[in-house]
C-alpha positions, 0 to 999 in steps of 0.5 A: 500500500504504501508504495502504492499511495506514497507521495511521487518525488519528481526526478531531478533532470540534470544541468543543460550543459555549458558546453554548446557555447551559449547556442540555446541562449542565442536562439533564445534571444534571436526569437526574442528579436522582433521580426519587424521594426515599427515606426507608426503608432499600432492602431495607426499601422493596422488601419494602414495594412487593413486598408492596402489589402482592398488592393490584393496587389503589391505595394509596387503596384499600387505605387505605379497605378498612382504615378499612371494615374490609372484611376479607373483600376482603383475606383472612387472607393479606394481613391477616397480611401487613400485620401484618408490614410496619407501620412500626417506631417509628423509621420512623415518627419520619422520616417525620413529620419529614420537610417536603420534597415529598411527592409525590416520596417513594417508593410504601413511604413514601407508603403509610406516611404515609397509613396512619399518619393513619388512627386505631388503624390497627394495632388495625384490621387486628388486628380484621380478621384476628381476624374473619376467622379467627374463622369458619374457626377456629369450623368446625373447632372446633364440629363437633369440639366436637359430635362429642365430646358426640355420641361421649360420649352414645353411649358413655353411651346404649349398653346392649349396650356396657354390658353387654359392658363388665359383663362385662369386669368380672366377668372381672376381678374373678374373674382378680383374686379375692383381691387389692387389684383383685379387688372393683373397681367399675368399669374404666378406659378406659385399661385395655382396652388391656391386655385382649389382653396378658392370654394365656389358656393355650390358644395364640392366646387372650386375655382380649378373646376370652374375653370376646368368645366369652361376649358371642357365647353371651349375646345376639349382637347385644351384638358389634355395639354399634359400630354404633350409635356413627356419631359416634365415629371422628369424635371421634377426630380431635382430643383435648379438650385440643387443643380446650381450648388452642385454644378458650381461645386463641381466646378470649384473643385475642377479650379482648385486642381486646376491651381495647383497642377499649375505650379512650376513645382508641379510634375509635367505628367500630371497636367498631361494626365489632366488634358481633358480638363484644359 
């Protein structure tokens, strides 16, 4: 029983032996040595490679699309992308100063040191993305554009509208006999609205309905003067002054790019790269 139950004494292993001449310590201390150098903050860093690997390329690659200016193989998503990565001034500062062996430096600050050498690199990415939003900021714009001016021709090229629109006005101008609006020489838009608030005295009857039923003893064709503007509900879709503020947007940023390709200290190629918007 007792050498069955009795307590177990570990057995003592033996000294490792001095005599390798120190070979596990420095392998002890090789592993110990970090594999790579790190100069940008962790967070920072992560960010950094978490975005790059949206290329599956190589930090070379992504280098030579940026110096082309082939901005339709990055795309506006990773153009914008870019935009927000760019090393900070400090960042930048460190990693000039930095004289230790490159090759050990991480991917984020590699990718930085490589970027950097490459001239006006921000004024590229920038000319870039301006060129590839420019088509999809145009193909919303222009069709608006040429549907408000097709709306616009319509309304003024429509004869039955014109008339109808006539005859609101006598109506109006009889209500309104006698007082300051009883000559008036025209009618606001913005006043037709108002033309169903106007309640005649037979119940479920107001002006629009007068009107309409005059319009209807007339000529009946004048009701369907809505038929021939195809292009109106289509202008209704933006406003002229969402088209201005995003025209005049637009166009502010094209002048700002403009300015600064414009620099004697700016690369040649970029300008050349920029040809259509000269």
């Amino acid at each position: 029983m007792e050498g069955l139950f009795c307590q177990q004494v570990p057995p003592v292993l033996p000294a490792a032996s001095c005599s390798s001449h120190g070979t596990n310590s420095d392998a002890e201390k090789r592993r110990r040595e970090p594999t790579e150098i790190a100069l940008l903050d962790g967070k920072r860093s992560l960010n950094v490679n978490i975005f790059l690997k949206q290329f599956r390329s190589s930090n070379e690659d992504i280098i030579r699309l940026i110096k082309d200016g082939s901005h339709d193989e990055i795309g506006a998503e990773k153009l914008r992308g870019l935009l927000k990565i760019l090393p900070e001034v400090d960042e930048l500062e460190m990693l000039k100063s930095f004289d230790g062996d490159k090759s050990k430096l991480g991917n984020a600050e590699k990718f930085f040191l490589q970027l950097v050498q490459v001239p006006n690199y921000k004024l590229r990415i920038e000319c870039m993305l301006l060129k590839e939003e420019f088509a999809a900021n145009m193909s919303y714009l222009e069709p608006s554009i040429n549907s408000m001016i097709l709306a616009g021709e319509d309304l003024m090229t429509n004869k039955p509208l014109q008339e109808v629109l006539y005859m609101v006005l006598v109506t109006g101008n009889f209500l309104n006999s006698g007082g300051y609006a009883g000559n008036a020489a025209g009618v606001k838009l913005s006043s037709l609205q108002k033309l169903t608030e106007i309640r005649a005295n037979k119940p479920g009857m107001n002006l629009i309905h007068y009107v309409a039923l005059q319009a209807e003893r007339k000529r009946k064709d004048l009701l369907d003067f809505a038929k021939n503007m195809t292009t109106l509900e289509a202008a209704t879709k933006s406003t002229t002054e969402q088209l201005n503020n995003e025209f005049n947007a637009l166009d502010t940023k094209i002048k700002k790019i403009k300015a600064q390709i414009n620099f004697p200290s700016t690369e040649t190629d970029i300008q050349k790269q920029m040809a259509q918007f000269y």
